[in-house]
C-alpha positions as CSV (number, residue, x, y, z in Angstrom):
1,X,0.0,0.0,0.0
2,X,0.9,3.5,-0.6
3,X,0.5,7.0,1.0
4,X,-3.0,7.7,0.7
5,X,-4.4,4.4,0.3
6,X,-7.1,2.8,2.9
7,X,-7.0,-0.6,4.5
8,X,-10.5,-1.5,4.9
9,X,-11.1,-4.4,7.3
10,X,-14.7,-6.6,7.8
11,X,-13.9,-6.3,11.1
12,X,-11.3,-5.1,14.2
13,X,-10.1,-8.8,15.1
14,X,-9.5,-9.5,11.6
15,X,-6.3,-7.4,11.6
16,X,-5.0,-7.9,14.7
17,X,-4.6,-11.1,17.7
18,X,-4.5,-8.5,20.4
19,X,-4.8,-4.9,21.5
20,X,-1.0,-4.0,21.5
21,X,-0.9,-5.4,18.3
22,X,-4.5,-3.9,16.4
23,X,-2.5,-0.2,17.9
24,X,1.4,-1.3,16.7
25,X,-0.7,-2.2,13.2
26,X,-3.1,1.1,12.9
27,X,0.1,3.2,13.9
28,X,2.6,1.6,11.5
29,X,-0.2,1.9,8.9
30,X,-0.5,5.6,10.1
31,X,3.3,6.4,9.6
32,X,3.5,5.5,6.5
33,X,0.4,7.7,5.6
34,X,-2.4,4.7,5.2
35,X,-5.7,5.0,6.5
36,X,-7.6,2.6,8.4
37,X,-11.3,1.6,8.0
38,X,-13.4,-1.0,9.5
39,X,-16.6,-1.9,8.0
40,X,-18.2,-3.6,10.3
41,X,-17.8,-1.0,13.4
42,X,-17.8,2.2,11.1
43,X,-14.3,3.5,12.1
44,X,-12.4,5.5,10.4
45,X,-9.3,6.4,11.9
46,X,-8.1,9.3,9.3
47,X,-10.9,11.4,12.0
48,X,-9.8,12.0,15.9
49,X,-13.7,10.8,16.3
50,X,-12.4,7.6,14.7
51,X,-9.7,7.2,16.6
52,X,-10.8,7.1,19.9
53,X,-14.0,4.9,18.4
54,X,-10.6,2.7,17.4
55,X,-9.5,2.6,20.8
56,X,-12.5,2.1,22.5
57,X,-14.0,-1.4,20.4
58,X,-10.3,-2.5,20.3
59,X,-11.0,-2.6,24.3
60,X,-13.5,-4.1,24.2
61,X,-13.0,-6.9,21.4
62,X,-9.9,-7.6,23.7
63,X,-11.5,-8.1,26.8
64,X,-14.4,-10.5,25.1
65,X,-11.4,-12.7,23.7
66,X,-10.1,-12.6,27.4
67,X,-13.5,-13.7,28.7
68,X,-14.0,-16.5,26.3
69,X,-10.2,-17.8,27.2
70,X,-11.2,-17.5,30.9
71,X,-14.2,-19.4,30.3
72,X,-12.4,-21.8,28.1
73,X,-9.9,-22.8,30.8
74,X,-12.3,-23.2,32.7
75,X,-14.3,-25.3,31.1
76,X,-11.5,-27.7,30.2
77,X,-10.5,-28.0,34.3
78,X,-14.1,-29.1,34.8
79,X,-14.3,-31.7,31.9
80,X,-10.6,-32.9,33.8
81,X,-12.4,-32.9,37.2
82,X,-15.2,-35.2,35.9
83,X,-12.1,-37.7,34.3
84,X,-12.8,-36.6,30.5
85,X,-10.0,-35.9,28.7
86,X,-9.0,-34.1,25.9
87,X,-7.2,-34.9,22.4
88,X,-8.1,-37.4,20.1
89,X,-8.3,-41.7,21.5
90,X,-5.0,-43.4,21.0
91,X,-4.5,-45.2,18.0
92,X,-3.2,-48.6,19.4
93,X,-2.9,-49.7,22.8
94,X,0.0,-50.6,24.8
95,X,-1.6,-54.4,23.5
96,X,-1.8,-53.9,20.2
97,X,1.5,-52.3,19.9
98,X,2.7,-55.8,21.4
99,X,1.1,-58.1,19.4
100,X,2.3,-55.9,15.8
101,X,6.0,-56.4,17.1
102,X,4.8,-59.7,17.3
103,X,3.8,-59.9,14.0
104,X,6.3,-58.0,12.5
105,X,8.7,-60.3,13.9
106,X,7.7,-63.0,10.8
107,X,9.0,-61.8,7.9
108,X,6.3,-63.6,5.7
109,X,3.5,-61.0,7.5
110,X,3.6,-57.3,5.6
111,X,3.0,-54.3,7.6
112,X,-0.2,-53.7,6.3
113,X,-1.8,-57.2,6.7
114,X,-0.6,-56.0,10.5
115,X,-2.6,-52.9,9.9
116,X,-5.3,-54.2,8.8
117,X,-5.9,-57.7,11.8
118,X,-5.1,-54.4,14.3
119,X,-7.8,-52.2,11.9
120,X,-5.7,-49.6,11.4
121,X,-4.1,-47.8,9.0
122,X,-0.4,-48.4,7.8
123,X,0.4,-44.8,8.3
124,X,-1.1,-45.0,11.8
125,X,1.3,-48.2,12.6
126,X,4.3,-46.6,11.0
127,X,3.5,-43.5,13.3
128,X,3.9,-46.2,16.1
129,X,6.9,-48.0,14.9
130,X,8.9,-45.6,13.5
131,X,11.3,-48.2,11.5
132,X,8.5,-49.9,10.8
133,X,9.9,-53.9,10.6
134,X,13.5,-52.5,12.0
135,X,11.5,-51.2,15.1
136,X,10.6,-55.0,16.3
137,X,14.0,-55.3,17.9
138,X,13.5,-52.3,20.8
């Protein structure tokens, strides 16, 4: 962009993660004689009206994303407190992982007939067993 130009945004959080950041942005923008314009809120901050409407929703769009972290965290302690965990279900147990070194160990059985008795995906086995055959030994 050149001197002159206007950034025009859908919205505040679209240009920026954080407060300190949306101001660093809208300043650096400023210096090199850009204007700034979001749609959505109406700001313009080429005015001094604009800029402290700038200020003010960037406020307040940073304390709702504080909220909804606070609220976050603590819904994830209470999903922990009731024993559910997060992330996605392992892929092969601690059994499974036995009996495919097991497998592995005859040469005439191919990783993805192992795979496939473990119903599994290769990939998902190689992710397991690094060296795939040359893993058996560890």
């Amino acid at each position: 962009m050149r001197s002159g130009d206007m950034l025009a945004v859908w919205k505040l959080d679209r240009l920026a993660r954080s407060l300190k950041q949306l101001i660093e942005t809208v300043e650096a923008l400023e210096k090199r004689g850009i204007g700034f314009r979001s749609l959505t809120e109406a700001i313009d901050t080429t005015t001094s009206g604009g800029r402290l409407v700038f200020h003010i929703f960037g406020a307040l769009a940073e304390f709702e994303r504080s909220i909804i972290r606070e609220r976050t965290i603590a819904g994830l302690a209470s999903a922990r407190a009731r024993g559910r965990l997060g992330g996605r279900p392992r892929g092969l147990s601690r059994d499974d992982l036995v009996a495919a070194k097991a497998l592995l160990s005859d040469p005439d059985i191919t990783v993805s007939d192992v795979a496939s008795r473990l119903g599994v995906a290769t990939s998902t086995l190689y992710r397991y067993l690094p060296g795939g055959r040359g893993a058996v030994g560890e």
